[in-house]
mmJSON file of the N, C-alpha and C atoms, coordinates in Angstrom:
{"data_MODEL":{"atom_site":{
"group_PDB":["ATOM","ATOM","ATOM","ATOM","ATOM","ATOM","ATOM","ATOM","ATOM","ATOM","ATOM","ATOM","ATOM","ATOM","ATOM","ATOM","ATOM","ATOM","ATOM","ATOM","ATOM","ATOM","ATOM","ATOM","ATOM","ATOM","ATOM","ATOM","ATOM","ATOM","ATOM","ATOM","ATOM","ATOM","ATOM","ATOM","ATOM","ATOM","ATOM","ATOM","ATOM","ATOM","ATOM","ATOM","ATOM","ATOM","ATOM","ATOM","ATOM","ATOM","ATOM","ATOM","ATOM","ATOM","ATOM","ATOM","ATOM","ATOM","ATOM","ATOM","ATOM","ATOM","ATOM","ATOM","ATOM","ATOM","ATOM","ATOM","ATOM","ATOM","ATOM","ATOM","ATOM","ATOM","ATOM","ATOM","ATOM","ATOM","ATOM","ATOM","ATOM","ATOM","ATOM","ATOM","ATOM","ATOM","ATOM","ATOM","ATOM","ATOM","ATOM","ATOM","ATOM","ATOM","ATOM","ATOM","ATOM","ATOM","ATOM","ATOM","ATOM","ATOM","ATOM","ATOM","ATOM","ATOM","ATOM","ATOM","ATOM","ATOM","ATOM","ATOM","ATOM","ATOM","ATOM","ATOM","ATOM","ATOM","ATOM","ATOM","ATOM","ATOM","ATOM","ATOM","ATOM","ATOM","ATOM","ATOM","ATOM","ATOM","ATOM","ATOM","ATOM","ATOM","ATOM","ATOM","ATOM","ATOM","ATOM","ATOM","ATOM","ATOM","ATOM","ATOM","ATOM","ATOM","ATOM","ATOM","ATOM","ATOM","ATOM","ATOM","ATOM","ATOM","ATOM","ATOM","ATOM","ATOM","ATOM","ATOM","ATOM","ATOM","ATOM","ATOM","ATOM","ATOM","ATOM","ATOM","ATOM","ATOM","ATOM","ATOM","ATOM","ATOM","ATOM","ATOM","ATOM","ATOM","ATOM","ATOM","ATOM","ATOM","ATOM","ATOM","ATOM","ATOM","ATOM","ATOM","ATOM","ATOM","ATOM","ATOM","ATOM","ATOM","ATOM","ATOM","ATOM","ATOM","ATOM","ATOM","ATOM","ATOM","ATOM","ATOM","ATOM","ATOM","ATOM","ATOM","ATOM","ATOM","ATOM","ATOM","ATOM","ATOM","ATOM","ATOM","ATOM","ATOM","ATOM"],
"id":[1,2,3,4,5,6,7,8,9,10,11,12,13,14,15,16,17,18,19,20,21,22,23,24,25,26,27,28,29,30,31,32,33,34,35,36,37,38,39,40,41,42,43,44,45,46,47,48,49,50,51,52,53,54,55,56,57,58,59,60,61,62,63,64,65,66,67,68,69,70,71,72,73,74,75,76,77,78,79,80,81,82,83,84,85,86,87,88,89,90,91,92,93,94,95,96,97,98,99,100,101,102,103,104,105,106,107,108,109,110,111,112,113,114,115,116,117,118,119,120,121,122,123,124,125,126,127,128,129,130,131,132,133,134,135,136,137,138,139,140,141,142,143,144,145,146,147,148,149,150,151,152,153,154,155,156,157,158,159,160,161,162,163,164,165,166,167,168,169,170,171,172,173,174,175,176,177,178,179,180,181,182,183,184,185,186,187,188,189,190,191,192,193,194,195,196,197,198,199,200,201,202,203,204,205,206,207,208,209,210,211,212,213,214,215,216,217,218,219],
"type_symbol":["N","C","C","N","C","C","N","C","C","N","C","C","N","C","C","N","C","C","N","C","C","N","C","C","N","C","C","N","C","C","N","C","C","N","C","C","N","C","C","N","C","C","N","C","C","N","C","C","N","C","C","N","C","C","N","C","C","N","C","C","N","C","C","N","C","C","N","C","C","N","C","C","N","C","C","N","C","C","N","C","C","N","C","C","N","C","C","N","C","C","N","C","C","N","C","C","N","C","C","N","C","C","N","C","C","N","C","C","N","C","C","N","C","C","N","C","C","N","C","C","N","C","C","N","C","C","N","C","C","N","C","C","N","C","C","N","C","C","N","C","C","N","C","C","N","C","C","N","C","C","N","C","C","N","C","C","N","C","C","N","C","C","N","C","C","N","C","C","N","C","C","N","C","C","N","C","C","N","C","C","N","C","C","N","C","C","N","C","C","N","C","C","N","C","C","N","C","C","N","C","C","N","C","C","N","C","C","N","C","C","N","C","C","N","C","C","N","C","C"],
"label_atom_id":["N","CA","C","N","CA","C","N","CA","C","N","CA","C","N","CA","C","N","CA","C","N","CA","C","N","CA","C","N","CA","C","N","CA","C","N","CA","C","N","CA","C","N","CA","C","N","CA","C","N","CA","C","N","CA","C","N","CA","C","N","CA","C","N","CA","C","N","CA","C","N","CA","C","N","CA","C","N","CA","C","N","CA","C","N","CA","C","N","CA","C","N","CA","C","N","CA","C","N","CA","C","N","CA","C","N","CA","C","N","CA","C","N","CA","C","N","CA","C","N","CA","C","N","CA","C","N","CA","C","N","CA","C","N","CA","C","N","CA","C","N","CA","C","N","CA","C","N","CA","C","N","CA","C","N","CA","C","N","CA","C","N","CA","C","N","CA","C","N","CA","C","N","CA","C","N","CA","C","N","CA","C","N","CA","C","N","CA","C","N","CA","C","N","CA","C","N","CA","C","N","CA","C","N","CA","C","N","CA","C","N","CA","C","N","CA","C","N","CA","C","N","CA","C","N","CA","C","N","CA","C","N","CA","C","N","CA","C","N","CA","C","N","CA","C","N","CA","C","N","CA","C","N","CA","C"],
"label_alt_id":[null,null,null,null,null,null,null,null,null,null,null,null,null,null,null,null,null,null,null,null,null,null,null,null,null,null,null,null,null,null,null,null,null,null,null,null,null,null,null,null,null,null,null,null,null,null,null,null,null,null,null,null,null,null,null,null,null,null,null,null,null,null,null,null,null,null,null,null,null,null,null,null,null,null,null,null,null,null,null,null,null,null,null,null,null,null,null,null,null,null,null,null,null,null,null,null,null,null,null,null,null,null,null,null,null,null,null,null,null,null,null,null,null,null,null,null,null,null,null,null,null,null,null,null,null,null,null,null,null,null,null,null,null,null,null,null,null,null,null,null,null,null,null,null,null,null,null,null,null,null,null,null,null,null,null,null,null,null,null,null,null,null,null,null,null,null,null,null,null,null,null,null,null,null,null,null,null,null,null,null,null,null,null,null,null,null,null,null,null,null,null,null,null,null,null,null,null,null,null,null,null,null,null,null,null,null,null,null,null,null,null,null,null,null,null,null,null,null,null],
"label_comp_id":["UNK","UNK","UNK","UNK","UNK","UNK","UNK","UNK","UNK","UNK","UNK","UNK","UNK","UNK","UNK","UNK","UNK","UNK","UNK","UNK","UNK","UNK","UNK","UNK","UNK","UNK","UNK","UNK","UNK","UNK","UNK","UNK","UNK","UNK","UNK","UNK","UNK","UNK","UNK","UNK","UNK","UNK","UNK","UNK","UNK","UNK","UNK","UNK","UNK","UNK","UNK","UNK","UNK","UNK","UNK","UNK","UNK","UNK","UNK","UNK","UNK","UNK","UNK","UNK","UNK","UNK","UNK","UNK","UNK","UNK","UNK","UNK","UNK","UNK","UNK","UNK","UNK","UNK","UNK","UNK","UNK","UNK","UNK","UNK","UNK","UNK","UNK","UNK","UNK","UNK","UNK","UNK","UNK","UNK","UNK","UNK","UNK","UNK","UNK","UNK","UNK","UNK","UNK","UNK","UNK","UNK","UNK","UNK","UNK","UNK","UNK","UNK","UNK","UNK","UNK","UNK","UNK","UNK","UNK","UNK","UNK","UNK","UNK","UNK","UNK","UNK","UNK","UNK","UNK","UNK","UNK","UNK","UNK","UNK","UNK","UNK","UNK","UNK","UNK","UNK","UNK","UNK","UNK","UNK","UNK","UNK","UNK","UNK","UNK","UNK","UNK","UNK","UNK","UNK","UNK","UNK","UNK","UNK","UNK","UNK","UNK","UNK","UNK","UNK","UNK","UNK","UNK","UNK","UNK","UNK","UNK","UNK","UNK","UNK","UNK","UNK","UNK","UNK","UNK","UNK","UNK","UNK","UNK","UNK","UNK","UNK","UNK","UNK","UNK","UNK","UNK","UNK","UNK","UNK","UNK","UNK","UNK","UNK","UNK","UNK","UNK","UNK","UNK","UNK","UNK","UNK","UNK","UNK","UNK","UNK","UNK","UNK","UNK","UNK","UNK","UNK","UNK","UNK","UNK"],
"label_asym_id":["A","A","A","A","A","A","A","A","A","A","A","A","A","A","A","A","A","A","A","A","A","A","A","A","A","A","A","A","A","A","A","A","A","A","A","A","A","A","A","A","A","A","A","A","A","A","A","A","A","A","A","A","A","A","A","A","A","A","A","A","A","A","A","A","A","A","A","A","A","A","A","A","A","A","A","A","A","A","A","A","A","A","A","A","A","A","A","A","A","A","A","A","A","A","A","A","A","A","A","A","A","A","A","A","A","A","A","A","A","A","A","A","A","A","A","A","A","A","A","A","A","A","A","A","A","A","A","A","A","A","A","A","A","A","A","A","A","A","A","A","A","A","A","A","A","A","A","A","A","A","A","A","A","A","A","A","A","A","A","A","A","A","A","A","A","A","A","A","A","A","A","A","A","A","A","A","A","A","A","A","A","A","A","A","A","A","A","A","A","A","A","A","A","A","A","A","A","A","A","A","A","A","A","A","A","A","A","A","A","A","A","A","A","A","A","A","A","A","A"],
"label_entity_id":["1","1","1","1","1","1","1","1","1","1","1","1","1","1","1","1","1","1","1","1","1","1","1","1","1","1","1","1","1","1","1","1","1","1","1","1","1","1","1","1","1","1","1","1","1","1","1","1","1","1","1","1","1","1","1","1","1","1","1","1","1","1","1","1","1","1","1","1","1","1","1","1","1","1","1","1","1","1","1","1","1","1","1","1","1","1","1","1","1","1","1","1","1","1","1","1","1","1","1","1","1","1","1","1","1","1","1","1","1","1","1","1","1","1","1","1","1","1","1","1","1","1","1","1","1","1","1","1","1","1","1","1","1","1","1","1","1","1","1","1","1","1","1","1","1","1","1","1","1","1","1","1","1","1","1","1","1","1","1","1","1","1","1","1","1","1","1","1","1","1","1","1","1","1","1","1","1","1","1","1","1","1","1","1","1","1","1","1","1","1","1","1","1","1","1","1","1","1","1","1","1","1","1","1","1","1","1","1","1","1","1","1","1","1","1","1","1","1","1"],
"label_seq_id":[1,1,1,2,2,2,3,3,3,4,4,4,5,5,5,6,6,6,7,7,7,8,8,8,9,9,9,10,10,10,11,11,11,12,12,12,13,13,13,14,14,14,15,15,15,16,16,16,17,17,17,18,18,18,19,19,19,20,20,20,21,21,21,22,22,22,23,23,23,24,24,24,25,25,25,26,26,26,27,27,27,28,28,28,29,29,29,30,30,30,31,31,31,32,32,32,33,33,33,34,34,34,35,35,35,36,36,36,37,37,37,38,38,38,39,39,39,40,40,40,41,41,41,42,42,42,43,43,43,44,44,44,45,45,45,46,46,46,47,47,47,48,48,48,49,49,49,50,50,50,51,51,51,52,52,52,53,53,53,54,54,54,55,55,55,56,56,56,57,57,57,58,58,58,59,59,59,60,60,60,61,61,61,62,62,62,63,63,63,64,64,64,65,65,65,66,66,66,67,67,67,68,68,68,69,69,69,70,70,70,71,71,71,72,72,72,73,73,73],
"pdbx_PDB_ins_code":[null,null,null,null,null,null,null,null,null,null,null,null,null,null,null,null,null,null,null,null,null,null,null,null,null,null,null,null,null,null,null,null,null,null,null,null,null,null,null,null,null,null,null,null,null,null,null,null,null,null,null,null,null,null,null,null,null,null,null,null,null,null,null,null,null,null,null,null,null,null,null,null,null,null,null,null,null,null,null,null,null,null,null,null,null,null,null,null,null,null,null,null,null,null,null,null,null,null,null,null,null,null,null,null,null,null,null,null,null,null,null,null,null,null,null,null,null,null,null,null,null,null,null,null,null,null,null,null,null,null,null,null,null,null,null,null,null,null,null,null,null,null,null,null,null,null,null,null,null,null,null,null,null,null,null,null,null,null,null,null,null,null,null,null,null,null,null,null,null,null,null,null,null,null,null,null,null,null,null,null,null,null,null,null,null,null,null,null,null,null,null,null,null,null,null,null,null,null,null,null,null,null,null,null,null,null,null,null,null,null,null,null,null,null,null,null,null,null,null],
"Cartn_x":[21.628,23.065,23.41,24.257,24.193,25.562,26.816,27.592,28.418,28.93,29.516,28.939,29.545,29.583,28.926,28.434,27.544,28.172,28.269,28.477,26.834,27.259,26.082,26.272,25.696,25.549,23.962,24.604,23.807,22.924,21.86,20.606,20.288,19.847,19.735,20.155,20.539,20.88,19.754,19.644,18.219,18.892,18.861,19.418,18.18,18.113,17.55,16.951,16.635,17.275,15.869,16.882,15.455,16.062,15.397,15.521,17.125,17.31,18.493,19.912,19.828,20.529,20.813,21.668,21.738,22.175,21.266,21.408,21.065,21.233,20.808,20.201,19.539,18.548,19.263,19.658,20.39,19.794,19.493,18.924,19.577,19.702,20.585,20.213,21.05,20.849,21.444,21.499,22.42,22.934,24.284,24.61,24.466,24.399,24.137,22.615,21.416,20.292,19.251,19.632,18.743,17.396,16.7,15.649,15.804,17.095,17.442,16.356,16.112,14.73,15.795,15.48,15.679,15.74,16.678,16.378,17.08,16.777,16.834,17.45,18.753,19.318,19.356,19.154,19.071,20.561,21.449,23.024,23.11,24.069,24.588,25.37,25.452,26.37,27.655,28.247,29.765,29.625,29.042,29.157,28.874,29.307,29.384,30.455,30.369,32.277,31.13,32.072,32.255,31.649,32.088,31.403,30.774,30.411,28.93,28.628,28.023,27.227,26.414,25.283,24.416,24.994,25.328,26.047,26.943,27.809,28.896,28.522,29.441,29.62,30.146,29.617,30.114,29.87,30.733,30.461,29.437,28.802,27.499,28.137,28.457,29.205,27.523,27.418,26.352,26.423,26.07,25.806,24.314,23.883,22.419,21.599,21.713,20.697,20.774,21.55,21.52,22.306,22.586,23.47,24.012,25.365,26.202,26.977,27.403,28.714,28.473,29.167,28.922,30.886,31.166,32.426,32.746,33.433,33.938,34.578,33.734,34.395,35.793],
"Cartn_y":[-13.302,-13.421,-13.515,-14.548,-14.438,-13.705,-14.184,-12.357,-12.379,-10.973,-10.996,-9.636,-9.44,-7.525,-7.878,-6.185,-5.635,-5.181,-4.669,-2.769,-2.244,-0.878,0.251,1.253,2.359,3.56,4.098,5.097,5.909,6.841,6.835,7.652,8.738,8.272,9.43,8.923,9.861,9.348,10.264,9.626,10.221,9.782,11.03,10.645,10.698,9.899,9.619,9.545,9.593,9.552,8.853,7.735,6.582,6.691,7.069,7.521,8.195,8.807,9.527,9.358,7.775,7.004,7.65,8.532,8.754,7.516,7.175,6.158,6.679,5.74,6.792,5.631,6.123,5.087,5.667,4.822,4.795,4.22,5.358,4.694,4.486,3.194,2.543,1.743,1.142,0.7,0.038,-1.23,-2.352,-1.639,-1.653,-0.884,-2.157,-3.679,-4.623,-4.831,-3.798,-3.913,-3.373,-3.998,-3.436,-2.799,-2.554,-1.881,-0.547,-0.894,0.389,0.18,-0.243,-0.995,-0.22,0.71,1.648,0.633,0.255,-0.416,0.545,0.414,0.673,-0.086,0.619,0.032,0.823,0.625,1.133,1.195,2.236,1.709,2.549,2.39,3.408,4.233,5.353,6.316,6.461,5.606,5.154,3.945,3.591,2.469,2.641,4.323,4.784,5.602,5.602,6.87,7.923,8.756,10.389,11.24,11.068,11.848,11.53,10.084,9.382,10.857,10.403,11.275,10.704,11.479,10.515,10.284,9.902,9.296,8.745,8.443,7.64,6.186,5.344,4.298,3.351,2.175,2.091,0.613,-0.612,-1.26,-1.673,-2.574,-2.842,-4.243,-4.477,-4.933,-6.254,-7.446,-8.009,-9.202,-9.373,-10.433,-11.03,-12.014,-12.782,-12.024,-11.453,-10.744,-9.238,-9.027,-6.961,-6.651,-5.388,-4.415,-4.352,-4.516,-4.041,-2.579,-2.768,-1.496,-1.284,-0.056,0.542,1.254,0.756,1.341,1.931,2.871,3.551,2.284,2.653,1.511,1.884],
"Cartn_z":[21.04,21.163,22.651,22.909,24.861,24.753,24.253,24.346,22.868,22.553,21.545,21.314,20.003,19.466,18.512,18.058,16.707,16.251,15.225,14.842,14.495,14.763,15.318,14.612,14.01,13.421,14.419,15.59,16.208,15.548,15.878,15.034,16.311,17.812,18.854,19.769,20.78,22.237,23.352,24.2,25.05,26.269,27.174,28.601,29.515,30.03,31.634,32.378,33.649,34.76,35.594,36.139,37.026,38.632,39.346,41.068,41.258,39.853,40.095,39.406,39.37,38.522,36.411,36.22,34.545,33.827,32.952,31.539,30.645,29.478,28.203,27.433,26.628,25.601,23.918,23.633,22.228,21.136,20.474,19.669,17.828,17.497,16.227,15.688,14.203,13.208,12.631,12.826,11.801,10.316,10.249,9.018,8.024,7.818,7.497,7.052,7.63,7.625,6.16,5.288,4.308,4.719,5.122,5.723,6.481,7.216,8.597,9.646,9.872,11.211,12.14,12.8,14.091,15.642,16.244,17.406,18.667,19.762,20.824,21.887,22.613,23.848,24.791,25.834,27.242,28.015,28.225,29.022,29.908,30.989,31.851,30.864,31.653,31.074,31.157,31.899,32.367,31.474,30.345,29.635,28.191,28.28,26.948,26.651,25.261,25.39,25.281,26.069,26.298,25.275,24.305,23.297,22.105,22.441,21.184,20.95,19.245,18.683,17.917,17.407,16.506,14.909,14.193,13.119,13.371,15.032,15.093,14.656,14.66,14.363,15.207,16.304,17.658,17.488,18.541,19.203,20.215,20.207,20.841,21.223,22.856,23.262,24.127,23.73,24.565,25.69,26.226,27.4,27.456,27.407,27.866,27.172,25.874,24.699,25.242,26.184,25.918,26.124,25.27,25.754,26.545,27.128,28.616,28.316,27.067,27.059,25.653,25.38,24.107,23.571,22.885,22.437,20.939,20.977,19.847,18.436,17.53,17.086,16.003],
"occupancy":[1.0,1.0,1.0,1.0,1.0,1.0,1.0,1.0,1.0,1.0,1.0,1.0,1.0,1.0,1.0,1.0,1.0,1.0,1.0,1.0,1.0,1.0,1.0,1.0,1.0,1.0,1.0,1.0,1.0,1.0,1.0,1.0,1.0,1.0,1.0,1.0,1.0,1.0,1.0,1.0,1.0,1.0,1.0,1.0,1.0,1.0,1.0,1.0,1.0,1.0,1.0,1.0,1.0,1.0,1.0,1.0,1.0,1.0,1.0,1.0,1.0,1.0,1.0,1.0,1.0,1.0,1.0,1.0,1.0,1.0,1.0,1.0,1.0,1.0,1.0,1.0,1.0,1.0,1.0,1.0,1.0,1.0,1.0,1.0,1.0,1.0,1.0,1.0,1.0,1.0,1.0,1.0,1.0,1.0,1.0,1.0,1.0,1.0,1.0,1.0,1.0,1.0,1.0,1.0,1.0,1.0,1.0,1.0,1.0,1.0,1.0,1.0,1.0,1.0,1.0,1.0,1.0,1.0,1.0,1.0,1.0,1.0,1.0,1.0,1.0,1.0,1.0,1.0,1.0,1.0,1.0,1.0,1.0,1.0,1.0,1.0,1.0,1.0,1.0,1.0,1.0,1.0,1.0,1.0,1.0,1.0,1.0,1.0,1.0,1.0,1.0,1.0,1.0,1.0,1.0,1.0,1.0,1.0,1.0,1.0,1.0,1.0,1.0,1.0,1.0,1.0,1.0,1.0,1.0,1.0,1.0,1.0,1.0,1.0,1.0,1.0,1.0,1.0,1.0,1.0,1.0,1.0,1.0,1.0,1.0,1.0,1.0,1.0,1.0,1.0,1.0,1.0,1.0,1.0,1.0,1.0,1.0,1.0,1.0,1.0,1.0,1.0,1.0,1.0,1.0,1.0,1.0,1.0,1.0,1.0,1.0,1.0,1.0,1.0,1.0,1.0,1.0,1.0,1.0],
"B_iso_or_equiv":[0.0,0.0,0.0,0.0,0.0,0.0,0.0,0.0,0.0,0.0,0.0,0.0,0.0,0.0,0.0,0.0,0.0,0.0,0.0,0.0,0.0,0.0,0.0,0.0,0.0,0.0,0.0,0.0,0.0,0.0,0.0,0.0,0.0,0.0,0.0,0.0,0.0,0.0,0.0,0.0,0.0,0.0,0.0,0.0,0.0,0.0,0.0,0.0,0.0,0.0,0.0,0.0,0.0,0.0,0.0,0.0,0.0,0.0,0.0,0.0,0.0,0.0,0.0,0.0,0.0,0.0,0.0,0.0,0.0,0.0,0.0,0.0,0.0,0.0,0.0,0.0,0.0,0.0,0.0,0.0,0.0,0.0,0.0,0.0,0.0,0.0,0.0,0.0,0.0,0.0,0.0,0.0,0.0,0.0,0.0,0.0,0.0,0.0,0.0,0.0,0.0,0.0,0.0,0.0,0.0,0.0,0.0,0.0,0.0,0.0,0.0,0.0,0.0,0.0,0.0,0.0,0.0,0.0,0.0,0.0,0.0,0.0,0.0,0.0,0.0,0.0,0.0,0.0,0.0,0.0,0.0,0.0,0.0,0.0,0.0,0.0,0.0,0.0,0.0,0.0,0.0,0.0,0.0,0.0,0.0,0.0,0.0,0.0,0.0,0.0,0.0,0.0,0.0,0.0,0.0,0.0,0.0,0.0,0.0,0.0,0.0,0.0,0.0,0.0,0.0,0.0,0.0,0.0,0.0,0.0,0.0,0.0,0.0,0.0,0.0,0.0,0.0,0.0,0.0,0.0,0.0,0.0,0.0,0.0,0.0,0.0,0.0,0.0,0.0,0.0,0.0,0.0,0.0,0.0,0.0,0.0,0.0,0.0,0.0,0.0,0.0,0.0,0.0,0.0,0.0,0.0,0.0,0.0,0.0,0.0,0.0,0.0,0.0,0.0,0.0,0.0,0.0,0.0,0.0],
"pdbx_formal_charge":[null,null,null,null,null,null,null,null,null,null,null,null,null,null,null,null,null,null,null,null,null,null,null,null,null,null,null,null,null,null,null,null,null,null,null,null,null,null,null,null,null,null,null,null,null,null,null,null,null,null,null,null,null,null,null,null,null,null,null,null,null,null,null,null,null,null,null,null,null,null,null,null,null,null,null,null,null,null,null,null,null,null,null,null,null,null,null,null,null,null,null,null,null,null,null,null,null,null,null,null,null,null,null,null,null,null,null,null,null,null,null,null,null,null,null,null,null,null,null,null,null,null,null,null,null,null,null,null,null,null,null,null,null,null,null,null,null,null,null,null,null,null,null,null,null,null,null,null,null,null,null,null,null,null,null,null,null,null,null,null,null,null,null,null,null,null,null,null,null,null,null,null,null,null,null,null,null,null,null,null,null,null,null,null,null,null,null,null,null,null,null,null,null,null,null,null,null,null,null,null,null,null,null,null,null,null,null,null,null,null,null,null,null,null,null,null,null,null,null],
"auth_seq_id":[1,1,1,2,2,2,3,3,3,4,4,4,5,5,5,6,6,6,7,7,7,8,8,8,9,9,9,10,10,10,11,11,11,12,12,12,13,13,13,14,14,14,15,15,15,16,16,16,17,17,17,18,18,18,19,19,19,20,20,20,21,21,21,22,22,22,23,23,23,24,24,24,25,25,25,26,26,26,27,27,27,28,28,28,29,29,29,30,30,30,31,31,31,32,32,32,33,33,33,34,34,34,35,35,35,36,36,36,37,37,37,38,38,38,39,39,39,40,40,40,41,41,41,42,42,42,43,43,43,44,44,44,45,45,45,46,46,46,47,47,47,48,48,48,49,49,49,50,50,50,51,51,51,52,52,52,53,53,53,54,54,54,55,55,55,56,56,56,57,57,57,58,58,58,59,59,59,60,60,60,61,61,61,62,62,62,63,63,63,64,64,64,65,65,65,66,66,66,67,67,67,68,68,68,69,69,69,70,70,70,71,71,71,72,72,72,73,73,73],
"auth_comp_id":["UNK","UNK","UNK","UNK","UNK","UNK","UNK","UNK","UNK","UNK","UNK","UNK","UNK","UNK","UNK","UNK","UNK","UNK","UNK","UNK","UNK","UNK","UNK","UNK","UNK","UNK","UNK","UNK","UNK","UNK","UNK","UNK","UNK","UNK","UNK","UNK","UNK","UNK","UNK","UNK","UNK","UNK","UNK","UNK","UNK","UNK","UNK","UNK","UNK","UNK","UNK","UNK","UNK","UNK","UNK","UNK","UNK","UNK","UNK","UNK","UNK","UNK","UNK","UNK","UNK","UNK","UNK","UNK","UNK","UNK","UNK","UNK","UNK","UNK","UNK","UNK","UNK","UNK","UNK","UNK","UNK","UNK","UNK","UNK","UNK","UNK","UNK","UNK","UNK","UNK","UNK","UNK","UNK","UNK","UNK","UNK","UNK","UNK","UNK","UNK","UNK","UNK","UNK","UNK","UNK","UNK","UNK","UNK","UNK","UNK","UNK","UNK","UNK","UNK","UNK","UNK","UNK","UNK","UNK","UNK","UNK","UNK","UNK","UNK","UNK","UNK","UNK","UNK","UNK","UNK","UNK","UNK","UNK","UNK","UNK","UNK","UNK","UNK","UNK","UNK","UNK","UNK","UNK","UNK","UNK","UNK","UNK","UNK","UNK","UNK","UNK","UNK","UNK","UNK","UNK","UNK","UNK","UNK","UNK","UNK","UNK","UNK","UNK","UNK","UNK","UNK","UNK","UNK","UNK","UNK","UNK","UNK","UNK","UNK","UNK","UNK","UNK","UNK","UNK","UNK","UNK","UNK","UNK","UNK","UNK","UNK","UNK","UNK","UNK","UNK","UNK","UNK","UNK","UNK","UNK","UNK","UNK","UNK","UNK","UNK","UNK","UNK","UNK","UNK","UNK","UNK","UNK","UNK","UNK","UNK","UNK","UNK","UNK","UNK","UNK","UNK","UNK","UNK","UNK"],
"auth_asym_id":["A","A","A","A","A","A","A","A","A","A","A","A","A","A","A","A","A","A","A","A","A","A","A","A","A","A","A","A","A","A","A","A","A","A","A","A","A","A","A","A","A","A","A","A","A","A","A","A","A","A","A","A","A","A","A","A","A","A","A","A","A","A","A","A","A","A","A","A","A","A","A","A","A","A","A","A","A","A","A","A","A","A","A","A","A","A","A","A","A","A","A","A","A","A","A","A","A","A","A","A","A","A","A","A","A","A","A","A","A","A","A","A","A","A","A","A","A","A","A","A","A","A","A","A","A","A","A","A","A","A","A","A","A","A","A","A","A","A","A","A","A","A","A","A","A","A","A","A","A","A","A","A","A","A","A","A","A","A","A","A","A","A","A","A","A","A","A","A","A","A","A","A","A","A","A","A","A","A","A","A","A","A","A","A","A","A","A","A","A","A","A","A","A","A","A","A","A","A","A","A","A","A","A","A","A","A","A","A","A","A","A","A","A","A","A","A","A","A","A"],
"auth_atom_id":["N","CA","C","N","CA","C","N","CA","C","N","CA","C","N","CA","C","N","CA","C","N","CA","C","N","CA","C","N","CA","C","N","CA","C","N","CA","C","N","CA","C","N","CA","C","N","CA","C","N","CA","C","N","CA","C","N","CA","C","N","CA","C","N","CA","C","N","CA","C","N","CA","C","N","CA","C","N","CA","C","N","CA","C","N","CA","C","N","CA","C","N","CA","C","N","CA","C","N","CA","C","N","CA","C","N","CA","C","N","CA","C","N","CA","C","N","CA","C","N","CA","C","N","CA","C","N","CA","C","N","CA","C","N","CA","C","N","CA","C","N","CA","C","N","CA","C","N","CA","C","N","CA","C","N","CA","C","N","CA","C","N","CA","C","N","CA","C","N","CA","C","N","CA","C","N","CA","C","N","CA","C","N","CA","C","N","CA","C","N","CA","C","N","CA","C","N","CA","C","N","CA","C","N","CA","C","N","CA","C","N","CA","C","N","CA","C","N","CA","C","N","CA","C","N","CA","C","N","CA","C","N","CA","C","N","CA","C","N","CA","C","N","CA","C","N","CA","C","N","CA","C","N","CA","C"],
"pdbx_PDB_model_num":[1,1,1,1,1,1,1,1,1,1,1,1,1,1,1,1,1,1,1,1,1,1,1,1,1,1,1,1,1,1,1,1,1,1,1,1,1,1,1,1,1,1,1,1,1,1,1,1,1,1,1,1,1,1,1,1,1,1,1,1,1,1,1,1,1,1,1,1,1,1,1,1,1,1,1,1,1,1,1,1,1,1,1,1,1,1,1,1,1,1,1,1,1,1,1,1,1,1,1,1,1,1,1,1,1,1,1,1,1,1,1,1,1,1,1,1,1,1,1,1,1,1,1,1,1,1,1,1,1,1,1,1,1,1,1,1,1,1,1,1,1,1,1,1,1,1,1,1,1,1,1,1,1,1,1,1,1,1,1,1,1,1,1,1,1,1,1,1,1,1,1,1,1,1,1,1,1,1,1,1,1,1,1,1,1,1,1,1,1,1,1,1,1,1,1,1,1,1,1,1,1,1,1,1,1,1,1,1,1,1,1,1,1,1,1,1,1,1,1]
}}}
């Protein structure tokens, strides 16, 4: 996908930290996905809401095939 949205149902969130820099590795699931195949995105943490949790249900916001931003959906 070079840009455009998902929807997401969060399974874990895993924070961080590369030379200091906090991101988080998110990990989700096409609610569309007969299988549930578990995938993984990598974001800043200023590019997530505040209080994701794992069973939320979110926006997966993309550019040039990844992840940029993550929103409440």
């Amino acid at each position: 996908m070079l840009k455009g949205t998902r929807t997401a149902i969060v399974h874990r969130i895993q924070p961080i930290s590369i030379h200091g820099q906090v991101s988080l590795d998110v990990f989700w699931t096409d609610p569309e996905d007969p299988e549930g195949e578990i995938r993984h995105a990598r974001v800043g943490d200023e590019a997530t809401p505040r209080n994701m949790q794992p069973g939320d249900t979110v926006t997966l916001h993309y550019l040039m095939g990844m992840v940029t931003e993550i929103t409440a959906a």
